[in-house]
DSSP file (Angstrom, degrees, kcal/mol; ACC not computed):
  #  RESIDUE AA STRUCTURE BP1 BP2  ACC     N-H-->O    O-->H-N    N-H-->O    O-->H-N    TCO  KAPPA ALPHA  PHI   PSI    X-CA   Y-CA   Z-CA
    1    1 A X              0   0    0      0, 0.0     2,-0.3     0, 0.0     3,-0.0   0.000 360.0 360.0 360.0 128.0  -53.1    9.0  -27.1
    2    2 A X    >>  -     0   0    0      1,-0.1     4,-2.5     4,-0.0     3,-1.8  -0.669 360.0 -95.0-108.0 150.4  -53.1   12.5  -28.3
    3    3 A X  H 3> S+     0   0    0      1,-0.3     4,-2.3    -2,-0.3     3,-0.5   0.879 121.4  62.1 -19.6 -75.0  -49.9   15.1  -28.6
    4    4 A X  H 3> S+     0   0    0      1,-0.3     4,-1.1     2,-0.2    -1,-0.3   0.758  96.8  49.8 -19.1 -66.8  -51.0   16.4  -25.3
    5    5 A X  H <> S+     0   0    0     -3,-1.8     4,-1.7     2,-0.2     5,-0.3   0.753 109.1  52.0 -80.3 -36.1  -50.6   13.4  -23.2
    6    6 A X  H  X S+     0   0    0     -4,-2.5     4,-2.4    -3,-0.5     5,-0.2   0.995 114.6  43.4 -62.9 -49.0  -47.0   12.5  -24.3
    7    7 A X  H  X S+     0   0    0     -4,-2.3     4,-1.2     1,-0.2    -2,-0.2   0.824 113.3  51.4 -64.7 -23.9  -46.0   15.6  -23.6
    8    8 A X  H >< S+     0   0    0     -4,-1.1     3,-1.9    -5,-0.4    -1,-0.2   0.996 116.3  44.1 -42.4 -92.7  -48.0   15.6  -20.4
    9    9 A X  H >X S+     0   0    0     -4,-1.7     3,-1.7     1,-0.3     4,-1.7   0.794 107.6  51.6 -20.6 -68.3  -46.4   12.5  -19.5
   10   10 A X  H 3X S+     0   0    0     -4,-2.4     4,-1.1     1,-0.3    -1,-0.3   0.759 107.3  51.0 -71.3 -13.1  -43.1   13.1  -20.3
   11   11 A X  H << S+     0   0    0     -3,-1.9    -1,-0.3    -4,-1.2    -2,-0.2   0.039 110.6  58.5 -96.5  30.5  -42.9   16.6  -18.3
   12   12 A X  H X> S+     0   0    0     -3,-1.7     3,-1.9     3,-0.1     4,-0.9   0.620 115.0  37.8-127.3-108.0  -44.5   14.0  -15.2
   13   13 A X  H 3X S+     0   0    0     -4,-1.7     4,-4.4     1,-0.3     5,-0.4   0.682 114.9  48.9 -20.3 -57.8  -41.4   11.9  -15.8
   14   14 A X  H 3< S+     0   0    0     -4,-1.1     4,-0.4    -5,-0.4    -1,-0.3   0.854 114.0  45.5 -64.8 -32.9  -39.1   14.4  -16.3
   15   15 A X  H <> S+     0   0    0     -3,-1.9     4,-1.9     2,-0.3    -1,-0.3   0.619 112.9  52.3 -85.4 -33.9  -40.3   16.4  -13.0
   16   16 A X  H  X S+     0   0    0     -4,-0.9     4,-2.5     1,-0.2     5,-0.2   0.935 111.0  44.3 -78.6 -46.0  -40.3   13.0  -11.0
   17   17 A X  H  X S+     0   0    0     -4,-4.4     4,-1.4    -5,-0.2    -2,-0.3   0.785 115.5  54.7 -86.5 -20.8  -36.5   12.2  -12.1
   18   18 A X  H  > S+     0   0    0     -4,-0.4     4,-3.2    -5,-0.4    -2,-0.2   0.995 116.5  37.9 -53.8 -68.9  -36.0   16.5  -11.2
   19   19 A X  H  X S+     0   0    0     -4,-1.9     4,-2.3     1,-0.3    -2,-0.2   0.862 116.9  47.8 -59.3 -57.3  -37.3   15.7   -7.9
   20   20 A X  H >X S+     0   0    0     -4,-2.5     4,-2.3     2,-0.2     3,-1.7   0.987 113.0  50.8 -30.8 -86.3  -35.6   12.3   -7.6
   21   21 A X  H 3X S+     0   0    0     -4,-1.4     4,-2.0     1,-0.3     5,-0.4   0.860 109.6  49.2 -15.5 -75.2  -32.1   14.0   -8.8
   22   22 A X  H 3X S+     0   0    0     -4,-3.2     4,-1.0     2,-0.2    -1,-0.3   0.712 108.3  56.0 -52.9 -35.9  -32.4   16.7   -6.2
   23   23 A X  H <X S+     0   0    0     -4,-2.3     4,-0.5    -3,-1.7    -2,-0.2   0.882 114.0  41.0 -41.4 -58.5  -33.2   13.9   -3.3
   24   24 A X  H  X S+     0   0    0     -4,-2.3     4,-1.5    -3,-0.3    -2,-0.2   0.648 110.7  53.8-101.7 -10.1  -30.3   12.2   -4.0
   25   25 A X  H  X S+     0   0    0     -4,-2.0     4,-2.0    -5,-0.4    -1,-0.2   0.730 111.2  48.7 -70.3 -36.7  -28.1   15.2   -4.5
   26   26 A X  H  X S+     0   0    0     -4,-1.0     4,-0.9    -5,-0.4    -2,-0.3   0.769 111.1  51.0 -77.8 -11.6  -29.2   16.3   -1.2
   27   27 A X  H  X S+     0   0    0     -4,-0.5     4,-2.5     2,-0.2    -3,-0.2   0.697 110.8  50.0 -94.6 -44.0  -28.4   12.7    0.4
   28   28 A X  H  X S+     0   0    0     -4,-1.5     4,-1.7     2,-0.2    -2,-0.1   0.907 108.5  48.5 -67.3 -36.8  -25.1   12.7   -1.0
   29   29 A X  H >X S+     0   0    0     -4,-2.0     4,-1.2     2,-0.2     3,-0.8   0.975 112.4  51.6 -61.7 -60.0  -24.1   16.1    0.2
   30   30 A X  H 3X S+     0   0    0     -4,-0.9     4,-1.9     2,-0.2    -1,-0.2   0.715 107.7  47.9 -13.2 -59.1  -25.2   15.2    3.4
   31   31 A X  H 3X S+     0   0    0     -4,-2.5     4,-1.0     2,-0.2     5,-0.3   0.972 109.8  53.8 -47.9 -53.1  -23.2   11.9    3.5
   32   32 A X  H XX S+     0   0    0     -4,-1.7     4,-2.1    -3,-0.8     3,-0.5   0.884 111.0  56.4 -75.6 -39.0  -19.9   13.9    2.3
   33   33 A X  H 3< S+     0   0    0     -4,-1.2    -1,-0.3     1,-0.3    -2,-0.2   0.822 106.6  40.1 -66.9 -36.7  -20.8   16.2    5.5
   34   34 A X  H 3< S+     0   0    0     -4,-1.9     3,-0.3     1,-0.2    -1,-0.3   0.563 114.6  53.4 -93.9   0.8  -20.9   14.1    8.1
   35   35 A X  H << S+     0   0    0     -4,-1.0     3,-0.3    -3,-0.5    -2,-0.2   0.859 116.9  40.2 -82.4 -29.5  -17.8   12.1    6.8
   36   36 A X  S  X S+     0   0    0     -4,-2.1     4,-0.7    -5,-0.3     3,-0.5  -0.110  86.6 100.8 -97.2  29.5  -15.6   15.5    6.5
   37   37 A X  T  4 S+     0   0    0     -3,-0.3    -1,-0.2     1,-0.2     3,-0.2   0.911  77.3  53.9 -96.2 -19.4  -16.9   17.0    9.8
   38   38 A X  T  4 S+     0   0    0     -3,-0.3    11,-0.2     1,-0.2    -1,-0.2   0.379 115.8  42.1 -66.9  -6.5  -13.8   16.1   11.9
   39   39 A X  T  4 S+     0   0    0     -3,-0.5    11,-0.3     9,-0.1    10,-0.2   0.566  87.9 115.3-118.3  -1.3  -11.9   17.8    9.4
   40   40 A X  S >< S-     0   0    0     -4,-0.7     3,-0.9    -3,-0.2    10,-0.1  -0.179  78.4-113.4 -41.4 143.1  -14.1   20.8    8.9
   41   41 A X  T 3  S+     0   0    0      1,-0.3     7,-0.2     7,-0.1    -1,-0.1   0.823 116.4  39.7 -52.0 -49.7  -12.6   24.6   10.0
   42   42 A X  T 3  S+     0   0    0      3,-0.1     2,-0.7     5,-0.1     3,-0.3  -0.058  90.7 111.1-100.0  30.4  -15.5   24.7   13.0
   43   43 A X  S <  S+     0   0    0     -3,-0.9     4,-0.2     1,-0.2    -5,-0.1  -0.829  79.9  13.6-109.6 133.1  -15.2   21.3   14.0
   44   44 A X  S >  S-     0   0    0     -2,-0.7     3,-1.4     2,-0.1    -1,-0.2   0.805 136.6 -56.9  88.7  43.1  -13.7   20.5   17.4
   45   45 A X  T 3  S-     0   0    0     -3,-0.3    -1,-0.1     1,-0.2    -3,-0.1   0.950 105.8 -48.4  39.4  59.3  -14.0   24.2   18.4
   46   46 A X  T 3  S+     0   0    0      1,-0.1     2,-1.1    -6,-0.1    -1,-0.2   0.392 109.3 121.1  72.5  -6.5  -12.0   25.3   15.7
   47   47 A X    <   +     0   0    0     -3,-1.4     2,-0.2    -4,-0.2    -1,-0.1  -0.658  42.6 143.7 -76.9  67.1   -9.1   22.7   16.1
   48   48 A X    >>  -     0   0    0     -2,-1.1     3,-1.2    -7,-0.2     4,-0.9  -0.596  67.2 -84.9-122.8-166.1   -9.3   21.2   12.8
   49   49 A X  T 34 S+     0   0    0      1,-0.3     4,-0.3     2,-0.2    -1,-0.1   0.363 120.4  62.8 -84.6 -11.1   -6.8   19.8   10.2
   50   50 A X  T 3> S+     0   0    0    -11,-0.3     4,-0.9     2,-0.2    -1,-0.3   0.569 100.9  50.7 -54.7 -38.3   -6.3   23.1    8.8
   51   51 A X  T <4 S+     0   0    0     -3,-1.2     4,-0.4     2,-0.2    -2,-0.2   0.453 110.2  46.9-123.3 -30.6   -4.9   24.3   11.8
   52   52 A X  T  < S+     0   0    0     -4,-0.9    -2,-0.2     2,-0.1    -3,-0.2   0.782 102.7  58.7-104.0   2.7   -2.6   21.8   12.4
   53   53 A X  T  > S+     0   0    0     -4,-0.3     4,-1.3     2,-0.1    -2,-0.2   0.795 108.6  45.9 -61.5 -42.5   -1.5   21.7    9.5
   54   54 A X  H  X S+     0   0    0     -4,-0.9     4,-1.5     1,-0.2     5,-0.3   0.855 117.2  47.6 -55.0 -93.3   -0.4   26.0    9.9
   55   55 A X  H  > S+     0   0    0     -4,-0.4     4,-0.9     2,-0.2    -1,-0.2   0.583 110.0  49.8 -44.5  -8.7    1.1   25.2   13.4
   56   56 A X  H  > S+     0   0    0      2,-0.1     4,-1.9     3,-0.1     5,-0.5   0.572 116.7  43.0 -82.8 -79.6    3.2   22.1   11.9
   57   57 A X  H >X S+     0   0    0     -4,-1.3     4,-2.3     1,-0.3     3,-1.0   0.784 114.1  55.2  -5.0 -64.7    4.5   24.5    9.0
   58   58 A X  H 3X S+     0   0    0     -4,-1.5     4,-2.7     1,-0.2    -1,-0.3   0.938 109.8  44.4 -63.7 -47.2    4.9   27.0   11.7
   59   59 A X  H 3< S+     0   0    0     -4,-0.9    -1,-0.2    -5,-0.3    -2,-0.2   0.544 105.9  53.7-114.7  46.4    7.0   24.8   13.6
   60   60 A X  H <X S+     0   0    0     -4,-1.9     4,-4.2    -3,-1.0     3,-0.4   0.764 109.0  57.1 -77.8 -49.2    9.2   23.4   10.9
   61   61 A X  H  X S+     0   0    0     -4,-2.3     4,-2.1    -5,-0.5    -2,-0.2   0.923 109.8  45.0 -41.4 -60.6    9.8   27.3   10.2
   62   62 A X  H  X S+     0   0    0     -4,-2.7     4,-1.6     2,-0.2    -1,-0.2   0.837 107.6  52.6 -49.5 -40.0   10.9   27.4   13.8
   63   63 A X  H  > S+     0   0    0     -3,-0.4     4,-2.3    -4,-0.2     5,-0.3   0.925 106.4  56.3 -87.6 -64.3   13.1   24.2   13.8
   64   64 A X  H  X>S+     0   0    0     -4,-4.2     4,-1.6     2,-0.2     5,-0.5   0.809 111.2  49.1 -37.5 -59.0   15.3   25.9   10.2
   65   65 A X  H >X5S+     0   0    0     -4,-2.1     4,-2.6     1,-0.3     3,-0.6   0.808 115.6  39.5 -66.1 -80.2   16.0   29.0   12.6
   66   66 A X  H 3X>S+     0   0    0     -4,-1.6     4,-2.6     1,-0.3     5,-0.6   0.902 121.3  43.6 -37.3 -56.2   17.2   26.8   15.5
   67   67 A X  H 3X5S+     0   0    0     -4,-2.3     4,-2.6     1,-0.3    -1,-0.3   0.945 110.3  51.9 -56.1 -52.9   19.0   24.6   13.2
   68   68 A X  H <X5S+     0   0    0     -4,-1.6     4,-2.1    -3,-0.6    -1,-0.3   0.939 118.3  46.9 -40.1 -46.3   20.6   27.5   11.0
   69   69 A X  H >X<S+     0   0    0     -4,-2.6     4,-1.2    -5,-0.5     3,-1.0   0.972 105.7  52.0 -67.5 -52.0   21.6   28.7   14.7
   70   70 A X  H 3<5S+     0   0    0     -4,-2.6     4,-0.5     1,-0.2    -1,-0.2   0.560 115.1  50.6 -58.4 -15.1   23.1   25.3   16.2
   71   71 A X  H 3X<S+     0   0    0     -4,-2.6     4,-0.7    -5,-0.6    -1,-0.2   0.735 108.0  44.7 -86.9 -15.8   25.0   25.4   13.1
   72   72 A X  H << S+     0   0    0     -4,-2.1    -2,-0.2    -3,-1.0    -3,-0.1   0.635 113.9  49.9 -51.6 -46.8   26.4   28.6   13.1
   73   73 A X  T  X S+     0   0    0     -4,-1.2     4,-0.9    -5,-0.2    -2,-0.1   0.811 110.8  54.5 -79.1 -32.1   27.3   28.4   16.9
   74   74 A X  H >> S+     0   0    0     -4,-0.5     4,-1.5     2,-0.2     3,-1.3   0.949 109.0  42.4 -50.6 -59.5   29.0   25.0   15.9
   75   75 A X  H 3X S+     0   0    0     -4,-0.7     4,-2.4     1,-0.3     5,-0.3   0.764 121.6  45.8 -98.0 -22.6   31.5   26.3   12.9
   76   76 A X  H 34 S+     0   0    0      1,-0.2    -1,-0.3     2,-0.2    -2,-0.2   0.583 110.3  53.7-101.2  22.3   32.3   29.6   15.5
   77   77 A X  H <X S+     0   0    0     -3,-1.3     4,-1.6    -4,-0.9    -2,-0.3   0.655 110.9  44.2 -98.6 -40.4   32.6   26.9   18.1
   78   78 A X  H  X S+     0   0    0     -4,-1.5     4,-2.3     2,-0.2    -3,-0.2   0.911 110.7  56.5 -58.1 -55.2   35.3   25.3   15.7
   79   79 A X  H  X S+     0   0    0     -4,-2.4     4,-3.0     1,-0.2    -1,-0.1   0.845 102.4  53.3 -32.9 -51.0   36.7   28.6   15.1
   80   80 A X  H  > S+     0   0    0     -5,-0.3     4,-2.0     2,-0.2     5,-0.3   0.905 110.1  47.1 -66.5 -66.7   37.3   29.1   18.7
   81   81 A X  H  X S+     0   0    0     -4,-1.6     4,-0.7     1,-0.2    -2,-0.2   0.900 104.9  54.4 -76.4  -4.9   39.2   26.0   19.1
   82   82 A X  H >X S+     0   0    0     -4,-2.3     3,-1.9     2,-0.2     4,-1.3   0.968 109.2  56.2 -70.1 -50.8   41.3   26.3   16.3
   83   83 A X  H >X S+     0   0    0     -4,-3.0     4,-2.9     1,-0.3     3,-1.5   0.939 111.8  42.8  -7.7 -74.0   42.2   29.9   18.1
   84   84 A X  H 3< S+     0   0    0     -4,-2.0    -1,-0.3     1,-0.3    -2,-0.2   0.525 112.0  45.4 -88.3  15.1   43.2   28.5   21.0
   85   85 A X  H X< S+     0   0    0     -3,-1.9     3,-0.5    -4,-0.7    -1,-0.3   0.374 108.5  63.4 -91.2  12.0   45.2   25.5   19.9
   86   86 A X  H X< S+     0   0    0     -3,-1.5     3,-2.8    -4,-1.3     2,-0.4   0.894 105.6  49.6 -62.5 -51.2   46.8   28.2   17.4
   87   87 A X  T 3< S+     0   0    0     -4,-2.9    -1,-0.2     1,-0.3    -2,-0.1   0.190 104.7  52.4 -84.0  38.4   48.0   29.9   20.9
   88   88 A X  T <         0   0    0     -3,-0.5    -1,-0.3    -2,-0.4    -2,-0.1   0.092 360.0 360.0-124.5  -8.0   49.5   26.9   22.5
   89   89 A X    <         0   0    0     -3,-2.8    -2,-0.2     0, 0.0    -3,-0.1   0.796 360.0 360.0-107.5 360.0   51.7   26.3   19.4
């Protein structure tokens, strides 16, 4: 076996395990796609996990206002009835 033919050989190897490599890189991506497609940004017409994540956020945001407010109205709701048992005493 002359210089040639190992090298031969070994770029025949090396090109089969390329080819190989790339197969199974393309099989894997593939896998990972169709496990994540329910959580994907276009999957489900745009209704994806992304998106309920914004609209929980958004309405946690909503619920502090309200709360900041039902507590506000609460301490000038206190206010008020100390007022008026101030005027009955």
């Amino acid at each position: 076996m002359t210089v040639t033919d190992v090298v031969g050989i070994t770029l025949g190897i090396l090109s089969i395990m390329g080819i190989l490599l790339g197969a199974l890189g393309w099989w894997i991506n593939t896998k990972i796609k169709v496990a994540t497609y329910q959580i994907q940004p276009n999957a489900n017409g745009g209704k994806s996990l992304a998106d309920l994540h914004k609209k929980v956020d958004a309405m946690c945001l909503d619920m502090r206002l309200v709360k900041s407010a039902v507590t506000q109205l609460e301490d000038e709701m206190d206010q008020l009835e100390a007022d008026v048992e101030g005027l009955y005493e």
